[in-house]
N, CA, C and O atoms as a printed pandas DataFrame, in Angstrom:
     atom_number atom_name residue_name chain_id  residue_number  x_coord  y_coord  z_coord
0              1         N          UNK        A               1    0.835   -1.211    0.000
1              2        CA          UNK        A               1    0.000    0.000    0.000
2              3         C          UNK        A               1    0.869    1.261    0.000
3              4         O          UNK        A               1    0.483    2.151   -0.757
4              5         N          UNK        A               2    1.789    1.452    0.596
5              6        CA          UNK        A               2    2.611    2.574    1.062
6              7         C          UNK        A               2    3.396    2.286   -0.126
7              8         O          UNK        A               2    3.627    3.369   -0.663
8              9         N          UNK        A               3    3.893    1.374   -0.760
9             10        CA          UNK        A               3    4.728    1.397   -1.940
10            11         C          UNK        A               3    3.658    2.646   -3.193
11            12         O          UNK        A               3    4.046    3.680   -3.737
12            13         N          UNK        A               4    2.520    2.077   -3.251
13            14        CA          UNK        A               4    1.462    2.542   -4.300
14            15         C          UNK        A               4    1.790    4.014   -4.172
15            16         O          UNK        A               4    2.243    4.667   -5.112
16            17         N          UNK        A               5    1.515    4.571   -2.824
17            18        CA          UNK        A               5    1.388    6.242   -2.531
18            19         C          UNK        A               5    2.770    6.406   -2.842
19            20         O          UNK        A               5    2.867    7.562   -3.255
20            21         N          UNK        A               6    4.066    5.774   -2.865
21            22        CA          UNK        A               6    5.428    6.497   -3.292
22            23         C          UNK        A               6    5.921    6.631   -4.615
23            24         O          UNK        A               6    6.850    7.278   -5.099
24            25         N          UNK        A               7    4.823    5.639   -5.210
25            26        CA          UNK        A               7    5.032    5.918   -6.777
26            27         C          UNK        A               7    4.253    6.654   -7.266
27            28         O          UNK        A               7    4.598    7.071   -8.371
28            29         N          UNK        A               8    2.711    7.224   -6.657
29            30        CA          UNK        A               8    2.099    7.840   -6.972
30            31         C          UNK        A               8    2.723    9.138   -7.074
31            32         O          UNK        A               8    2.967    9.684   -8.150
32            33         N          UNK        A               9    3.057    9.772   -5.588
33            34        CA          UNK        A               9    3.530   10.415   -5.536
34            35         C          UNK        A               9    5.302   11.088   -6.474
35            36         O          UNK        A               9    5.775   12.170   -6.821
36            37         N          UNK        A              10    5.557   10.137   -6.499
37            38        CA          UNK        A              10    7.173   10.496   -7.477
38            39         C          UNK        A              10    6.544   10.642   -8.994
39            40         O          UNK        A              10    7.148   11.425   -9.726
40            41         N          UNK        A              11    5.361    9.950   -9.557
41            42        CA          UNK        A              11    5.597   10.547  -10.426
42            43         C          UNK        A              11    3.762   12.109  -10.935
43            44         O          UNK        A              11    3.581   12.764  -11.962
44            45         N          UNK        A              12    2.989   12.047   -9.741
45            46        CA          UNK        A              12    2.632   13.254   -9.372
46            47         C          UNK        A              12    3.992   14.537   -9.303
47            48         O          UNK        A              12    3.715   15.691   -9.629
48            49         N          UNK        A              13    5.189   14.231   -8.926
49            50        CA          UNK        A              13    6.493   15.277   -9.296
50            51         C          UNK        A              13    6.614   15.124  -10.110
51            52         O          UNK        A              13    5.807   15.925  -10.582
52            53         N          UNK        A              14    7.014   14.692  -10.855
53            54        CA          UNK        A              14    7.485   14.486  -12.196
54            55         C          UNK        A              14    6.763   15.678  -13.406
55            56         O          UNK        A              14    7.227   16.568  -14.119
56            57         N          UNK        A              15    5.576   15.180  -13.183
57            58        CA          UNK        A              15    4.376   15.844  -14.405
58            59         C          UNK        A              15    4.516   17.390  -13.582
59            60         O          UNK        A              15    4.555   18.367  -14.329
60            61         N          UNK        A              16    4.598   17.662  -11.980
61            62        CA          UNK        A              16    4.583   19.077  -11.652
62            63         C          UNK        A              16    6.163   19.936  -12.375
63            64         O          UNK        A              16    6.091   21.039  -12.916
64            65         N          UNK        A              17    7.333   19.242  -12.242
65            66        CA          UNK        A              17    8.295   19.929  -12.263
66            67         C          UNK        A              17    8.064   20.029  -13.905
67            68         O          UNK        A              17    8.210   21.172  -14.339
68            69         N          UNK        A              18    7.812   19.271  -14.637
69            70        CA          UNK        A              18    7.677   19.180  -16.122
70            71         C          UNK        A              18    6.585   20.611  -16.468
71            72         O          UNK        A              18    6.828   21.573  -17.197
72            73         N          UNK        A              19    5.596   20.382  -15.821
73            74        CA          UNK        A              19    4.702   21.966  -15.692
74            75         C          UNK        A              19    5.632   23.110  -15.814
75            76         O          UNK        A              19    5.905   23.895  -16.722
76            77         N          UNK        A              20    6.193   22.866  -14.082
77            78        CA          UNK        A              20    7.201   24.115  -14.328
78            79         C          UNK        A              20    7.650   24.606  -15.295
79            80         O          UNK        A              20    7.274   25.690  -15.742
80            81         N          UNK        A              21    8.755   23.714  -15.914
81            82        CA          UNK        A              21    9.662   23.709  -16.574
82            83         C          UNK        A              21    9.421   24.214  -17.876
83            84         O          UNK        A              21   10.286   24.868  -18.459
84            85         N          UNK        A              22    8.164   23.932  -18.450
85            86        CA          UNK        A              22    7.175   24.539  -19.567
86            87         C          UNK        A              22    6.973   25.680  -19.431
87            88         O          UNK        A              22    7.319   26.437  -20.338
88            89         N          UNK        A              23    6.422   26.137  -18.399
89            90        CA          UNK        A              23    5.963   27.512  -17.847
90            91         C          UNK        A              23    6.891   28.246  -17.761
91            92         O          UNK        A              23    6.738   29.271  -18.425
92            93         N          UNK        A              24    8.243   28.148  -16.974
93            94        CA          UNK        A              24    9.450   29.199  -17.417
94            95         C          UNK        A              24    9.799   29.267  -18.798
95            96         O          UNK        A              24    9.987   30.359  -19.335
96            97         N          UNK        A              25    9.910   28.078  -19.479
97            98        CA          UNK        A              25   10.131   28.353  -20.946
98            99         C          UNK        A              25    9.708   29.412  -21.575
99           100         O          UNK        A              25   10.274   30.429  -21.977
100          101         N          UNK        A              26    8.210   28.882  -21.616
101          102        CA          UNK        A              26    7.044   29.971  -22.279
102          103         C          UNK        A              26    7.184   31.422  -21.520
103          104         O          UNK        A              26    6.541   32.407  -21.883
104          105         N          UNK        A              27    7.856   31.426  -20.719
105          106        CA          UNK        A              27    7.110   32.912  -20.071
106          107         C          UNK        A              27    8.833   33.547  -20.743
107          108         O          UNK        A              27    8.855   34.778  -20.760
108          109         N          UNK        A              28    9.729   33.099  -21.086
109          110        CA          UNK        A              28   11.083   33.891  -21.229
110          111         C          UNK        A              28   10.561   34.085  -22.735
111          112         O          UNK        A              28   11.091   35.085  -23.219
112          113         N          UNK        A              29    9.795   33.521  -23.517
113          114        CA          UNK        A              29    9.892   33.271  -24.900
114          115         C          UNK        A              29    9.459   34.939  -25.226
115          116         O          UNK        A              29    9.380   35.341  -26.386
């Protein structure tokens, strides 16, 4: 069970920092 929520969670980061990472792009463009 606790395994489930740590993969959930790692890749719930994943898709956020990827957000980010889009969003500074676009905003310097």
């Amino acid at each position: 069970f606790n395994l489930i929520r740590e993969f959930i969670n790692s890749e719930f980061w994943i898709i956020i920092k990827a957000n980010i990472t889009d969003y500074i792009f676009l905003s310097k463009l």
